[in-house]
C-alpha positions, -999 to +999 in steps of 0.1 A: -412-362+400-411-353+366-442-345+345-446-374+316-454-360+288-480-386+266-474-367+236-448-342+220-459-309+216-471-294+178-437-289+159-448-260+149-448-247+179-414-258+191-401-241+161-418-211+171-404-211+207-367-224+193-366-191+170-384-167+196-356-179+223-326-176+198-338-140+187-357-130+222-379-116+198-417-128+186-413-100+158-377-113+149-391-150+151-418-140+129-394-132+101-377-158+102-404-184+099-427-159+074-455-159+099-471-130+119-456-120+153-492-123+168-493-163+155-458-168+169-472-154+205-500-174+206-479-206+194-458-202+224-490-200+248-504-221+230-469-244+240-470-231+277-506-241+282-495-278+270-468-279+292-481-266+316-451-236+325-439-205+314-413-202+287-408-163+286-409-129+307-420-101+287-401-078+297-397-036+283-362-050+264-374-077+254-380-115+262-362-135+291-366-171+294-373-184+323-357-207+342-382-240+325-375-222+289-335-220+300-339-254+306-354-261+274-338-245+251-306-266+249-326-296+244-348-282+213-317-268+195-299-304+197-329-318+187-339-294+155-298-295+144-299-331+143-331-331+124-310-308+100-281-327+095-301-358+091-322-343+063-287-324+050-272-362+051-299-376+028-298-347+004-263-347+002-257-380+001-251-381-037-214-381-048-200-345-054-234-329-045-248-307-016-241-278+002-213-261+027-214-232+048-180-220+061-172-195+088-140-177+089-120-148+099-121-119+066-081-122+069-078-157+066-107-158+040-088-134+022-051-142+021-052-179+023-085-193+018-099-176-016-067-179-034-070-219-032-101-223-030-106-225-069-091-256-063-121-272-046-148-261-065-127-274-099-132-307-082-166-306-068-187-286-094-218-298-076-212-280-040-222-252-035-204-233-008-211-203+011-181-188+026-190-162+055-162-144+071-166-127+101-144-118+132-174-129+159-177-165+169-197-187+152-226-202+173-237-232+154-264-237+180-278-202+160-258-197+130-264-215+099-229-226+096-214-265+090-179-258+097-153-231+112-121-220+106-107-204+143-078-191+154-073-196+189-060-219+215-083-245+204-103-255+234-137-255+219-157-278+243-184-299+226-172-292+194-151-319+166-114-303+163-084-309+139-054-286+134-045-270+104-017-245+109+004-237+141+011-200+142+046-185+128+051-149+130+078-126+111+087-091+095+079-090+057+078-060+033+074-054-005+110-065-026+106-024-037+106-013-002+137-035+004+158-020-024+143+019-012+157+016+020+191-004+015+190-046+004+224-054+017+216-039+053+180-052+071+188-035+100+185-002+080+151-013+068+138-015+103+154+019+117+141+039+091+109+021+073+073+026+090+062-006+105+024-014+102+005-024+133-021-047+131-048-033+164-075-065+154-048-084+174-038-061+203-065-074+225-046-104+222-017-112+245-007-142+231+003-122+198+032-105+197+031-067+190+060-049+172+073-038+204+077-073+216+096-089+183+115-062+183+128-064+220+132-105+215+153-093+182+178-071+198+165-041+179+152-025+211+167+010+197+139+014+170+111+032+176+081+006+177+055+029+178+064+046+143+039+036+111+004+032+103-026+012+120-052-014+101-080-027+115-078-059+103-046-084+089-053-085+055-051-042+057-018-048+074-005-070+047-025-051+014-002-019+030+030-041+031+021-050-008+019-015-018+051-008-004+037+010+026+062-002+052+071-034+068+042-059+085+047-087+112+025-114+094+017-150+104+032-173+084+002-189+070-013-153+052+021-148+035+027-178+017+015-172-014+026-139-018+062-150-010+062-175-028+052-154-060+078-128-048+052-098-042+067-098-003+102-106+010+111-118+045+136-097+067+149-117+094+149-152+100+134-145+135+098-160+141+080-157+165+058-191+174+024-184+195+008-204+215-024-198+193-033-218+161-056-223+131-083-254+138-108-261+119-142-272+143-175-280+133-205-301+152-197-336+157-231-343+147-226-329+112-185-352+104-209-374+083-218-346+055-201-354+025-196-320+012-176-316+047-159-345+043-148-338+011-138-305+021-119-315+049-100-340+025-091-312+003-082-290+028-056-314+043-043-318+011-039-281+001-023-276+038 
């Protein structure tokens, strides 16, 4: 039988074991709520004593929760991220007021988020929004995040999920580097400019590589391996600006430099992924109005 609890344990302390668990750290948990690592350690006895179980191991590399604090945890994050969004709710709840945080990928951020998103703060001047890009995962159950941009297959369980942009891959290169190496002849382009490889997306089989559009394009003669390697997308495409050779680029990070004529497409072969671009978020958090009006705009600018 389950113990019954008459009352709920000090608040203080639950915060104190919810930020000890998420850093397995007292010291680390003492930063965060501007307290000393010694009161954090004797909230949480404090908090075992009252519940009669242990919630950590100290162990040489740190804390372990036991199986009870396991067991807890899940519990005390729902609870405390509700609490947030409630409050968050109430102080947002003014028209064109509040606060957003927004995860995404530096790529994305870079080549198709920042360039519109002048367009959203023009029309809420009273958000104020935090954009932090990253390539790891968001965990909203740790990070102080109210939405995500992801690209993936979009099986996020327990999270709220829309769409934005399916995945469209092709060959582009700077209108200079098409007239250096021959405009009346593609194929040219491709045997003798350097193609630049994005690795951020090699661990990922369900991107295509040069070597694979190249093969599904009948130009299995060139050599795929030829050009430079970037770290990261945006590299990939900054070097296909400068006139540094010729990138495979999703659709969606080339648009507005095609449009403006800064990069030229070579073939009319895409290549269409099973991946995408989704935009997730707590379902807990769909009634913020600075999300909402986000998600609005963002619709609207896709």
């Amino acid at each position: 039988m389950a113990k019954r609890i008459r009352r709920l344990p000090s608040l203080n302390a639950l915060r104190a074991f919810w930020a000890a668990a998420r850093h397995r750290s007292f010291a680390a948990a003492a930063e965060e709520l501007h307290v000393t690592a010694s009161a954090v350690s004797l909230q949480i006895r404090q908090l075992e004593e009252e519940l009669d179980f242990k919630l950590f191991e100290r162990t040489p590399k740190g804390l372990v929760l036991t199986p009870q604090g396991a067991r807890l945890l899940p519990g005390i994050t729902q609870a405390f991220e509700h609490l947030k969004g409630t409050i968050a709710s109430i102080d947002d709840s003014a028209p064109g007021k509040g606060s957003l945080s927004i995860s995404v990928a530096p790529s994305f951020a870079t080549k198709w988020l920042l360039p519109r998103l002048g367009g959203f703060l023009e029309r809420n001047p009273g958000i104020e929004v935090d954009v932090k890009a990253s390539i790891e995962l968001t965990d909203f159950s740790r990070d102080e995040v109210d939405l995500a941009i992801r690209y993936g297959s979009g099986d996020y369980p327990g999270l709220s999920i829309e769409l934005l942009l399916e995945d469209r891959m092709f060959p582009v290169c700077s209108p200079e580097l098409l007239m250096r190496y021959g405009q009346r002849n593609p194929a040219r382009v491709f045997t003798e400019a350097p193609l630049l490889h994005d690795v951020s997306v090699d661990r990922d089989p369900a991107v295509p590589s040069w070597k694979m559009w190249l093969k599904a394009s009948g130009l299995e003669d060139i050599d795929w391996r030829k050009g430079p390697r970037f770290n990261q997308t945006a590299l990939a495409l900054d070097a296909a600006l400068a006139g540094l050779g010729i990138a495979l680029a999703p659709a969606a990070l080339v648009a507005t430099d095609l449009a403006a004529g800064r990069l030229v497409r070579l073939a009319n072969e895409e290549w269409k992924g099973d991946f995408a671009y989704y935009l997730v978020h707590p379902a807990d958090k769909a009634e913020l109005p600075p999300l909402q009006r986000f998600k609005s705009w963002l619709r609207a600018a896709l």
